[in-house]
PASE-31943 format. One line per 2 residues: number of its first residue (from 1); their letters; for each residue x, y, z of C-alpha. Coordinates in steps of 0.2 Angstrom, whole numbers. Example, Ala and Ser with C-alpha at 12.3 -4.5 7.8 and 13.67 -1.06 7.14 Angstrom:
BEGIN
1	AS	62 -22 39 ~ 68 -5 36
This chain:
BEGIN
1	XX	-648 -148 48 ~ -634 -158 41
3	XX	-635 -162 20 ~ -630 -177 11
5	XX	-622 -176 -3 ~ -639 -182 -11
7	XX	-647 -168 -3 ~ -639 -157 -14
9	XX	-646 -164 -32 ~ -661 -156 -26
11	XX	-667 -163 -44 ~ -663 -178 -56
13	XX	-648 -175 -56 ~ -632 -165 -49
15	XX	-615 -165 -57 ~ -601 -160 -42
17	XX	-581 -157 -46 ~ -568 -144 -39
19	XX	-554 -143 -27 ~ -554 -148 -7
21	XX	-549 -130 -5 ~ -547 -112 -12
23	XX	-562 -111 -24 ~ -558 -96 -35
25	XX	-572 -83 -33 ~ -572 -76 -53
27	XX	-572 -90 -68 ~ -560 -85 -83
29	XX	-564 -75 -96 ~ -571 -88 -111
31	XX	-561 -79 -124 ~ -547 -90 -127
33	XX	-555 -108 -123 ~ -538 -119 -124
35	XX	-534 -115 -105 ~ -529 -133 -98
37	XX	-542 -143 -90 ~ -539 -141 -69
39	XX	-549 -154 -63 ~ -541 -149 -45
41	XX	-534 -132 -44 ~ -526 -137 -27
43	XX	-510 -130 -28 ~ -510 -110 -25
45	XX	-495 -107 -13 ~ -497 -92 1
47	XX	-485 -82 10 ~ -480 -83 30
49	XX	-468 -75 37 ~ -453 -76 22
51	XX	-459 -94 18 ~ -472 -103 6
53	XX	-484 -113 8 ~ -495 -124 1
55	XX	-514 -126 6 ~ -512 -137 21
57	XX	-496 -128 27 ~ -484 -137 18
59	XX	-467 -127 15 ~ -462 -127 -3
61	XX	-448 -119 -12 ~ -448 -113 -30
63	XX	-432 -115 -38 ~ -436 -113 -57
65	XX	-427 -103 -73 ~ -433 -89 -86
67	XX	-439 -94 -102 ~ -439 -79 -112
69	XX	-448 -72 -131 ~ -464 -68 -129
71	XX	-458 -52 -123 ~ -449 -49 -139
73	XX	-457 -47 -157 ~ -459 -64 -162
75	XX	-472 -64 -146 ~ -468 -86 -142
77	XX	-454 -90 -131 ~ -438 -95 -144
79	XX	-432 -108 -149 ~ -446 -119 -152
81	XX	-438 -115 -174 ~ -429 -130 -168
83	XX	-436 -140 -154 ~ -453 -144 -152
85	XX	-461 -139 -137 ~ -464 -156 -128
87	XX	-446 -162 -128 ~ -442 -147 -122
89	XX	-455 -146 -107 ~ -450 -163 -104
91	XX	-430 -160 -104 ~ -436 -145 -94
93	XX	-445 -155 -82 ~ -433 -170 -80
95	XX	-420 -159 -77 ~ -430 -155 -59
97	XX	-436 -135 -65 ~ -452 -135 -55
99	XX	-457 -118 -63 ~ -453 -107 -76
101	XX	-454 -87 -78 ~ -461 -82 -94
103	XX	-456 -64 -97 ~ -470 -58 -107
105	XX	-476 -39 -116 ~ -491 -31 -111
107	XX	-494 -26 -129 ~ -495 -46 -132
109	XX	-508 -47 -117 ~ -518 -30 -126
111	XX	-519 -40 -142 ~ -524 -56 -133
113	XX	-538 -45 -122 ~ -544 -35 -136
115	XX	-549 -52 -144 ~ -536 -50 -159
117	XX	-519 -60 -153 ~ -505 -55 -161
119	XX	-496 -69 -175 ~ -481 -77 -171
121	XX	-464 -80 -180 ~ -450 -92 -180
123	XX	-459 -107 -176 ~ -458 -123 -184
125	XX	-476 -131 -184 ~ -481 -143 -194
127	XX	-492 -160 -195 ~ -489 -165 -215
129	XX	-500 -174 -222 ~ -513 -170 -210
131	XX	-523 -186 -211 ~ -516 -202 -217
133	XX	-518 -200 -239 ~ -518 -217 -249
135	XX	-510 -216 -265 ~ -518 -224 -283
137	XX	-507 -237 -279 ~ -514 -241 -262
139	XX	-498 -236 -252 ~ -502 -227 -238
141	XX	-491 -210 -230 ~ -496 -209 -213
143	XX	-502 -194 -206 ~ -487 -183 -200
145	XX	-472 -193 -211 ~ -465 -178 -219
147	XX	-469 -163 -204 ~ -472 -166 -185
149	XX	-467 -154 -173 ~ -476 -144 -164
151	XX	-492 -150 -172 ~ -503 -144 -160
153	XX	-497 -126 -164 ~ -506 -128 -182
155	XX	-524 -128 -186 ~ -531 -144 -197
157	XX	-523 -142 -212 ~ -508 -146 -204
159	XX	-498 -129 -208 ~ -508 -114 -204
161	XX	-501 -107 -188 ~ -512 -102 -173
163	XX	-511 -87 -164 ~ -501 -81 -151
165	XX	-514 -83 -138 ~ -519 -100 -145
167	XX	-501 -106 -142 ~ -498 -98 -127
169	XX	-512 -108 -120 ~ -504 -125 -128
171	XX	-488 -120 -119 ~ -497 -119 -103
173	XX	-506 -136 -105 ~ -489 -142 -107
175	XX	-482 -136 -93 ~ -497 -143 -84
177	XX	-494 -161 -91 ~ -477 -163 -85
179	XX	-478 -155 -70 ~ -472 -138 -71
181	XX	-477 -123 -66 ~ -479 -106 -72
183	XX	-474 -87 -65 ~ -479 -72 -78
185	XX	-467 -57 -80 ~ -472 -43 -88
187	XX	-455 -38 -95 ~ -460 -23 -105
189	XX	-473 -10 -113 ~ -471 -14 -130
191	XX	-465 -30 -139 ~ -446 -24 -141
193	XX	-431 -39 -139 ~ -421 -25 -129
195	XX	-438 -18 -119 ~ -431 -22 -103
197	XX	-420 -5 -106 ~ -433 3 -103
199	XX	-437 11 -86 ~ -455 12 -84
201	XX	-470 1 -84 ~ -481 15 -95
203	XX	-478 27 -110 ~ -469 42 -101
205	XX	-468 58 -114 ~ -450 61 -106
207	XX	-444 45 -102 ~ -429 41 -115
209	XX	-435 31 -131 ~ -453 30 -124
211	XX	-458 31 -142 ~ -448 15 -146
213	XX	-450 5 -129 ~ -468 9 -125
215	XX	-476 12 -143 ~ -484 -5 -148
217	XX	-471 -14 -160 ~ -487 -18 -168
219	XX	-501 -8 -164 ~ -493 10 -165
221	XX	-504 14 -147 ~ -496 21 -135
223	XX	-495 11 -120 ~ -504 17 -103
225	XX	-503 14 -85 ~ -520 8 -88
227	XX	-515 -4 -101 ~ -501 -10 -90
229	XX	-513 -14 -76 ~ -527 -21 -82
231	XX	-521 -32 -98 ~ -512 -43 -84
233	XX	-526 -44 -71 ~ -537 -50 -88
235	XX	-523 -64 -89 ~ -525 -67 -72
237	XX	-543 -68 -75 ~ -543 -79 -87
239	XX	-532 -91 -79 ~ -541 -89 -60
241	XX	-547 -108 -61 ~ -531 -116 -69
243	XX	-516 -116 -54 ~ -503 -118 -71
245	XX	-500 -100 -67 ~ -498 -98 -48
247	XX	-488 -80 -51 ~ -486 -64 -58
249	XX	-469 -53 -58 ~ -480 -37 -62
251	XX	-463 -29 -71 ~ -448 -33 -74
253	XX	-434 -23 -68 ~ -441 -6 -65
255	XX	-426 7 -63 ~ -420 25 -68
257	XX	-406 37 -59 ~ -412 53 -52
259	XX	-400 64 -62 ~ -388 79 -56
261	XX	-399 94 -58 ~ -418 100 -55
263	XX	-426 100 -38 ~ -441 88 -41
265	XX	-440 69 -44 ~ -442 66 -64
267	XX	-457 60 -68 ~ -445 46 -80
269	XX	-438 38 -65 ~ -445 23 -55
271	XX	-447 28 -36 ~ -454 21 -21
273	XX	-462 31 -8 ~ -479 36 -2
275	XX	-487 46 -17 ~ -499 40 -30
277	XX	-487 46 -43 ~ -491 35 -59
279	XX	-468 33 -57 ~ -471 25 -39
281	XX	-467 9 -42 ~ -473 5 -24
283	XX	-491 15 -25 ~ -491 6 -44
285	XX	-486 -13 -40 ~ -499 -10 -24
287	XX	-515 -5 -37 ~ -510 -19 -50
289	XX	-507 -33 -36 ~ -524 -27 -28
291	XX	-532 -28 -48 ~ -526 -46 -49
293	XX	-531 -52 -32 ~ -549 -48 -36
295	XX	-550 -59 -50 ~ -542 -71 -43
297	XX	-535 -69 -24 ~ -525 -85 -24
299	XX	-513 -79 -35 ~ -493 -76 -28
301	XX	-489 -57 -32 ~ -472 -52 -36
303	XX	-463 -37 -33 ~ -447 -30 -40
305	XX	-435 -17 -35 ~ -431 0 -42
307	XX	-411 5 -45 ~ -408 20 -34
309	XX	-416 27 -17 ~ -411 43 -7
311	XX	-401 41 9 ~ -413 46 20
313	XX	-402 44 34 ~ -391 60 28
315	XX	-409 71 26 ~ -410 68 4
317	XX	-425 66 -2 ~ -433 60 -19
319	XX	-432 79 -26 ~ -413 80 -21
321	XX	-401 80 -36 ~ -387 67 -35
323	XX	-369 72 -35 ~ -357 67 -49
325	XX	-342 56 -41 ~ -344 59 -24
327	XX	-330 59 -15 ~ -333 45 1
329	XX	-345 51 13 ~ -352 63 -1
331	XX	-364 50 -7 ~ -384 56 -10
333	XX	-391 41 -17 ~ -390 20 -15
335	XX	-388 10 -33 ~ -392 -8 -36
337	XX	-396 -18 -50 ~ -411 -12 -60
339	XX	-428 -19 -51 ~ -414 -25 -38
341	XX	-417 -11 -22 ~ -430 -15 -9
343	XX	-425 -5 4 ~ -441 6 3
345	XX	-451 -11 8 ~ -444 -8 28
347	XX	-454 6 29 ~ -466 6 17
349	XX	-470 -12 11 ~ -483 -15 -4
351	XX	-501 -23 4 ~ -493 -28 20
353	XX	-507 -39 25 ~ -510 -48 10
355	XX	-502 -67 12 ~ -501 -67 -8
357	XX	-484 -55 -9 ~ -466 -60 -13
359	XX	-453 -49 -17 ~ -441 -52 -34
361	XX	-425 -43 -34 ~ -412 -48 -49
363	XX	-396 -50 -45 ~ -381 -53 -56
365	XX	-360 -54 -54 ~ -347 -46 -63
367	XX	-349 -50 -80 ~ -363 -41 -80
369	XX	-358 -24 -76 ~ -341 -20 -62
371	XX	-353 -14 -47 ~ -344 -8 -33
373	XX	-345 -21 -21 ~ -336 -31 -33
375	XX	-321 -21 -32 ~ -309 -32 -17
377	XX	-310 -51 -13 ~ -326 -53 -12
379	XX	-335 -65 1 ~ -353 -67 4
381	XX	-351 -58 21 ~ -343 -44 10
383	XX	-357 -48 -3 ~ -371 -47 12
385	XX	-361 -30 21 ~ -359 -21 5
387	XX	-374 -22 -5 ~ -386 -37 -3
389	XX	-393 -37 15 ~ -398 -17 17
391	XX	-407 -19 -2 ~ -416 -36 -1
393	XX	-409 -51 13 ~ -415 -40 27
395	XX	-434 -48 19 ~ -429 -63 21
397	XX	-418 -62 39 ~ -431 -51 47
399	XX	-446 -64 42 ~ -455 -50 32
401	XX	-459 -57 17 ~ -454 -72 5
403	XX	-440 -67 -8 ~ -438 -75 -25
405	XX	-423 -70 -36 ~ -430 -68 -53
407	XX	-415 -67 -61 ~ -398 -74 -57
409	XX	-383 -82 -69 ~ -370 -76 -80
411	XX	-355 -84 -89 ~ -345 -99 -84
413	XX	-329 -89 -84 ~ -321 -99 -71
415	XX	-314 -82 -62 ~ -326 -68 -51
417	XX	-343 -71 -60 ~ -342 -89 -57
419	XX	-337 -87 -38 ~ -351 -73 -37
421	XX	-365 -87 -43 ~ -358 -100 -34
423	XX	-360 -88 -17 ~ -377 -83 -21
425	XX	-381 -102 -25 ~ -375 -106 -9
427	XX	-386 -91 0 ~ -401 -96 -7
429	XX	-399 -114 -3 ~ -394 -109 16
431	XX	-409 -98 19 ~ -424 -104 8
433	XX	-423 -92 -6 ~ -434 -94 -20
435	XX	-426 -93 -36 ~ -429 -92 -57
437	XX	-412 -93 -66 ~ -409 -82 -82
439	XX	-410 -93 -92 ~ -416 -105 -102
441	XX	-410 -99 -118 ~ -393 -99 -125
443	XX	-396 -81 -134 ~ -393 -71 -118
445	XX	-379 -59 -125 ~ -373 -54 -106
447	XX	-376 -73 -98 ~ -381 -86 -110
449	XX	-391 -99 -103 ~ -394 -118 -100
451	XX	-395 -125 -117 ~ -384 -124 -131
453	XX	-383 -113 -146 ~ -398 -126 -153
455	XX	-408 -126 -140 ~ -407 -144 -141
457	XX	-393 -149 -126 ~ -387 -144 -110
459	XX	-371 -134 -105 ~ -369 -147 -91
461	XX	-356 -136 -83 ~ -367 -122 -82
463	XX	-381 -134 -76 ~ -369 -143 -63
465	XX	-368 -128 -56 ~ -387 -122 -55
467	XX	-393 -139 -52 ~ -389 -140 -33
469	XX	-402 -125 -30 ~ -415 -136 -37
471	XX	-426 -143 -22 ~ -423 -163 -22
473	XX	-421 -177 -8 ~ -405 -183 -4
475	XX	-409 -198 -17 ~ -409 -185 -29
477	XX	-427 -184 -35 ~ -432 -167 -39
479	XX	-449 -159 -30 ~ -462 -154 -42
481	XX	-477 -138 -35 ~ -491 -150 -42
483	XX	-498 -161 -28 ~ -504 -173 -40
485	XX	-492 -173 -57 ~ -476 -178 -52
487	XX	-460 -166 -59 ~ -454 -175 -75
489	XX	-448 -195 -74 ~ -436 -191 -61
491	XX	-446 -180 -50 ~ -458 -183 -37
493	XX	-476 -172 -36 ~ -478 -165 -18
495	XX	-491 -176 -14 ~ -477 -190 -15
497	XX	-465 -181 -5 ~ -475 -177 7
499	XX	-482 -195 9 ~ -463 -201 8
501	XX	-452 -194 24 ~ -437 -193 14
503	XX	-425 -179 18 ~ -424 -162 4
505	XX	-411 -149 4 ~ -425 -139 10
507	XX	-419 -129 26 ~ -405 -138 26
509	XX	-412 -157 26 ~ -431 -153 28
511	XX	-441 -171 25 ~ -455 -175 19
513	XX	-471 -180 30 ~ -482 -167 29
515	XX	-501 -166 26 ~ -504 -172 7
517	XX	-520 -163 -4 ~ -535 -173 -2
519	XX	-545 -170 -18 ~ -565 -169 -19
521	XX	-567 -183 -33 ~ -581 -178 -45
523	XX	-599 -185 -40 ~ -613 -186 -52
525	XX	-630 -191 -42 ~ -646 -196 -49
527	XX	-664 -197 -37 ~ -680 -206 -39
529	XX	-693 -192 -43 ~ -710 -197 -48
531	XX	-711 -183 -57 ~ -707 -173 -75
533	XX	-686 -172 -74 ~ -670 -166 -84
535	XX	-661 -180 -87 ~ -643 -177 -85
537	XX	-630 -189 -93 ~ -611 -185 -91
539	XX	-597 -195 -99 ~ -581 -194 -95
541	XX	-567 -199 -104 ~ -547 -195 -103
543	XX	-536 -191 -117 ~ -518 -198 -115
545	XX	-511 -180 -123 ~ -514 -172 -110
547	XX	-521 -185 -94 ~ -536 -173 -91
549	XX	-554 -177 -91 ~ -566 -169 -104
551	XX	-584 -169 -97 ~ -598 -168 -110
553	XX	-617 -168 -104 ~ -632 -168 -113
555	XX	-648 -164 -107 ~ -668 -170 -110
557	XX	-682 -169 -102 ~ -694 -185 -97
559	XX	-708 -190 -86 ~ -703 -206 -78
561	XX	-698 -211 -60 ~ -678 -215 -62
563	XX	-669 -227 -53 ~ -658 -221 -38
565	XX	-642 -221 -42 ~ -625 -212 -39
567	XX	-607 -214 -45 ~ -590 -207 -40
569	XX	-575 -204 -53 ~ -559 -201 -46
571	XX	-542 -200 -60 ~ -540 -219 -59
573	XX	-558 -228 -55 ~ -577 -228 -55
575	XX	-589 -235 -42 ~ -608 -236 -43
577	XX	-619 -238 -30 ~ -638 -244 -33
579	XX	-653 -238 -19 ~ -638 -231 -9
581	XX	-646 -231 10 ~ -633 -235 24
583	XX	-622 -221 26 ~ -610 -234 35
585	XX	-609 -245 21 ~ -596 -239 12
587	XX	-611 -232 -1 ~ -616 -217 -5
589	XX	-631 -206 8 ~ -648 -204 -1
591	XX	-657 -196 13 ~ -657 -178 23
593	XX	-658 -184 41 ~ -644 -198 42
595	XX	-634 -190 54 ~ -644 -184 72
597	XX	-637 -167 77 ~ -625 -166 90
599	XX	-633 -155 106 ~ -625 -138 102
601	XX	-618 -141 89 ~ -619 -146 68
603	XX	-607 -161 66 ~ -599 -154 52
605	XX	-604 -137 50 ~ -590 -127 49
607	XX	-597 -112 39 ~ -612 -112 51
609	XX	-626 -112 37 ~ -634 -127 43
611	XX	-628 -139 31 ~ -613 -149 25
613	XX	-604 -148 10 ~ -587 -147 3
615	XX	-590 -127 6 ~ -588 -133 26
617	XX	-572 -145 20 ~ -563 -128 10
619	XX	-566 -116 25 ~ -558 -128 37
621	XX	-543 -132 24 ~ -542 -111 24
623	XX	-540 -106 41 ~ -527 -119 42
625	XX	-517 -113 29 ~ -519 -94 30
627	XX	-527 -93 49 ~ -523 -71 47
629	XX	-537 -71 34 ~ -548 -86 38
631	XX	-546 -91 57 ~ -555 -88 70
633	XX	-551 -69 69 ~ -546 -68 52
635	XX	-548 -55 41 ~ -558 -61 31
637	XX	-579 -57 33 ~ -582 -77 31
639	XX	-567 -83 44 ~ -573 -98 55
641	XX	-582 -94 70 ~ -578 -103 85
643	XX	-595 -111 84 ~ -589 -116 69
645	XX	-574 -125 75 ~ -584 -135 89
647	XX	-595 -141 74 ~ -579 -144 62
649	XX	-569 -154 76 ~ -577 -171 72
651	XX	-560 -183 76 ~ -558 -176 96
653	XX	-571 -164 100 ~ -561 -154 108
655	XX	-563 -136 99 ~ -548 -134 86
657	XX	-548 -143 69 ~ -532 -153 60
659	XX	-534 -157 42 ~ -540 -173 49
661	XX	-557 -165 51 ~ -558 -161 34
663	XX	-553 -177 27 ~ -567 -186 40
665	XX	-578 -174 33 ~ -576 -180 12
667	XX	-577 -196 19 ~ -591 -193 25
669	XX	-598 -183 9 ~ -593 -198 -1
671	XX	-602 -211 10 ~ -588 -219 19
673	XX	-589 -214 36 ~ -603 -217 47
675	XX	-604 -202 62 ~ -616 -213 72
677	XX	-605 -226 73 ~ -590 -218 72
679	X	-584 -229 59
């Protein structure tokens, strides 16, 4: 039987708000309640093929930079000492970043799970006076006159410092309001500023410094494989209804060479290969990725490389020494850049089926270290022959999976390392690679970054040349991930650029024009019952800090028979309704039978449980965008049936479904389309 909307109150009163799709199955932990409003949660991505998507199949590229510290000791990403952290987002933002990769430690996320977040240091936050003081001569100092910058990062005093978690979560908000997004690298065990030396994710008794690199910096405790995994599936918990955080690198830069003696693979090595060694990095990213994805299956998983692999081809295996200085044709074992090599992923890829996994080698030029490849005049065919298509491109020419270089960039030394970013620039651009530049930050010993030495300015010919991987039209506006918060005040959201047609460098000229995210507006109902009821009230207001709504209810109990009623609140307007009948009035349905059922079919009913709701709207949204899991023979145990495509396809009846079904669907939830009349 079909429902209306007013069906579902049920009672006095019914309060209804979310996203037109992907409803996360698991709520966030509540330690920690400073996460950023979501009133939408519509932007997850998805993989297909080597390309994203958005959730009504809209190719998106991620073309962002690392912003790194709270990896390192001071556990807050650096440089806000000098900058306070909205001008910075906001310079971030306007300068088209549409999302930033926050290396982080897991001994920062224990801290945060164990409920006792570590403090932070070098940060400048104050708010002084707090409140406005009025002298004995009546003159008045304005709250914030002598200290305001990065006031939100102090408690009401105006000067104690919140914790790191507290802030971490400001950060996030911030990100939120201007339109950025957010990817999570778990860089290294312990809080170290040099902990991406070391090679594993875990404390290893014979891995070199393990007592330095994966010994808590702060809490002396050794770090496990068990910490590793599940203090970043708690984040991803705790984040699973806030799409600030649409990623996790689950380690940064996992490496380790094999050595020229012994007859078994060293336990301090990363590896990739069919065991469930705890040094497989393949078995290990598979069991982390498959921990986050069931707090939260929306996320995007990202997977490094390792350094060296045996070459298979001449019969080595992983227990096979190398061979110092081989002469050529002596070789044993392939090198790359740490976290750089995936040629294991041809054969043995991590959670092939999942649509959630993208693959993040790092890749940097000469400046960094001489690699061989470097070693002639090298072009980008000599670049692709040599090193980069046998240990990552194949992904991304064969169609396997998405690639996002997580770390690129050097020095502007006008010589090879240039040339060498300007080729991998150019690569990327040509064949729709995702992308995070290292980095922000000007304290980058082996690259620098894209500010100054004080934070507060741009190396513009540094930026020059990273900003034509940025994704933008050809008027130059840069393309934010958020559907509905455009990117900075030069940027576009994706809603915007998809409504728009205008050409992208995407693909080579990709334009606008694709399907924008309809959003399920909030709804709060109220029937005529007779009868003892719970009186509901919800106000909603909207702070201009942050442009989210804050939604406070209080509750009582009366016996009274209460006017029919019903209200819709969307971001910008409210409309009330009053005895609500005529479902093809443009108001609100009040009754369960408005809408005849269609012989052999339920107009609507897309999930085949009789009724319709938004649940019908999100399935139909889902087996667009990911028809593998959710189609007719998805994967997944609650894909749409085919019965339930001939009762989704309300615009032609004809057995399929478009995105135009869903949206005649909310119309029709929200009392402006009529199935009767069609209108």
């Amino acid at each position: 039987m079909l429902k209306s909307l007013a069906a579902v109150a049920a009672a006095a009163a019914l309060t209804v708000s979310g996203a037109a799709y992907y409803a996360p199955a698991v709520a966030p932990d509540t330690i920690g309640v400073a996460i950023a409003a979501d009133d939408n949660n519509d932007d997850w991505l998805h993989a297909k093929g080597s390309r994203l998507y958005d959730m009504n199949g809209n190719e998106v590229w991620l073309t962002g930079a690392n912003w790194f510290g709270l990896n390192c000791t001071e556990n807050v990403p650096h440089g806000l000492y000098a900058r306070d952290v909205d001008d910075l987002l906001k310079s971030v933002a306007d300068h088209g970043i549409n999302i930033i990769r926050f290396p982080i430690s897991t001994e920062l996320l224990l801290s945060w799970m164990d409920g006792k977040p570590l403090p932070v240091s070098s940060v400048q936050a104050s708010y002084n006076p707090p409140q406005d003081e009025v002298g004995e001569d009546g003159t008045i100092t304005p709250a914030g006159k002598y200290g305001n910058i990065n006031k939100e990062f102090v408690e009401s005093d105006g000067k104690t410092l919140k914790d790191s978690m507290a802030i971490f979560d400001i950060i996030m908000q911030k990100c939120k309001k201007y339109g950025i997004k957010a990817l999570i690298d778990v860089h290294s065990p312990a809080s170290h500023n040099s902990g991406h030396n070391y090679n594993l994710w875990y404390y290893e008794p014979t891995a070199e410094d393990c007592d330095g690199m994966a010994t808590g910096h702060f809490s002396k405790a050794k770090i496990t494989w068990d910490d590793w995994k599940d203090s970043i599936t708690w984040l991803a918990k705790k984040y699973a209804n806030d799409d600030t955080i649409v990623a996790y690198d689950l380690k940064n830069e996992p490496h380790g060479k094999r050595g020229y003696n012994g007859t078994e693979c060293p336990a301090n090595m990363a590896k990739w290969d069919d065991s469930t060694d705890k040094n497989n990095w393949r078995y290990s990213a598979e069991e982390c990725a498959k921990s986050i994805l069931a707090v939260n299956p929306n996320a995007l998983i990202l997977v490094e490389g390792i350094e060296q692999s045996p070459m298979f081809d001449k019969n080595i295996t992983w227990d096979d020494a190398d061979k110092f200085n081989p002469e050529p044709g002596e070789e044993k074992w392939y090198g790359a850049w740490w976290g750089g090599n995936l040629r294991g992923v041809k054969e043995l890829p991590v959670l092939p089926e999942s649509s959630q996994i993208v693959y993040s080698p790092h890749d940097y030029g000469p400046s960094v270290y001489a690699q061989t490849w470097f070693n002639k005049n090298f072009t980008t065919e000599t670049l692709l022959d040599d090193y980069w298509y046998d240990t990552w491109a194949y992904i991304n020419k064969e169609d396997i999976a998405p690639l996002l270089i997580g770390e690129w960039g050097g020095h502007m030394d006008k010589g090879a390392n240039q040339k060498w970013m300007e080729l991998l620039r150019d690569y990327m651009i040509n064949n729709h690679i995702n992308h995070t530049f290292w980095c922000i930050n000007p304290n980058s010993g082996d690259t620098g970054g894209l500010l100054d030495s004080t934070f507060m300015n741009w190396d513009n010919n540094k930026y020059s040349l990273f900003e034509k991987s940025l994704w933008q039209t050809d008027s130059g506006k840069y393309i934010g991930l958020d559907h509905q918060t455009a990117l900075g005040d030069n940027g576009l959201s994706l809603n915007q650029f998809y409504s728009s047609g205008a050409k992208s460098n995407l693909d080579g000229g990709k334009a606008g024009g694709g399907t924008p995210i309809v959003v399920e507006p909030k709804v709060t109902i109220t029937t005529s019952q007779p009868t003892t009821t719970t009186t509901t009230t919800t106000t909603t207001t909207k702070t201009s800090t942050t442009s989210k709504e804050t939604t406070t209810t209080t509750t009582s109990a009366t016996t009274s028979k209460t006017t029919t009623s019903a209200t819709v609140t969307t971001s910008s307007t409210t409309i009330t309704t009053i005895k609500g009948t005529d479902i093809g009035s443009g108001q609100l349905p009040t009754t369960t039978s408005a809408v005849p059922e269609v012989t052999g079919t339920v107009w609507g009913d897309s999930n085949g449980d009789g009724e319709v709701d938004m649940s019908d709207v999100v399935l139909i949204m889902q087996s667009l965008a990911n028809p593998n899991k959710y189609g007719v023979n998805g994967t997944d145990k609650n894909h749409i049936t085919q019965a339930g495509l001939n009762n989704a396809s309300v615009v032609n009846n004809n057995g399929s479904v478009t995105n135009n079904d869903a949206v005649r669907i909310q119309l029709y939830l929200l009392g402006k389309f009529d199935p009767k009349t069609g209108k």
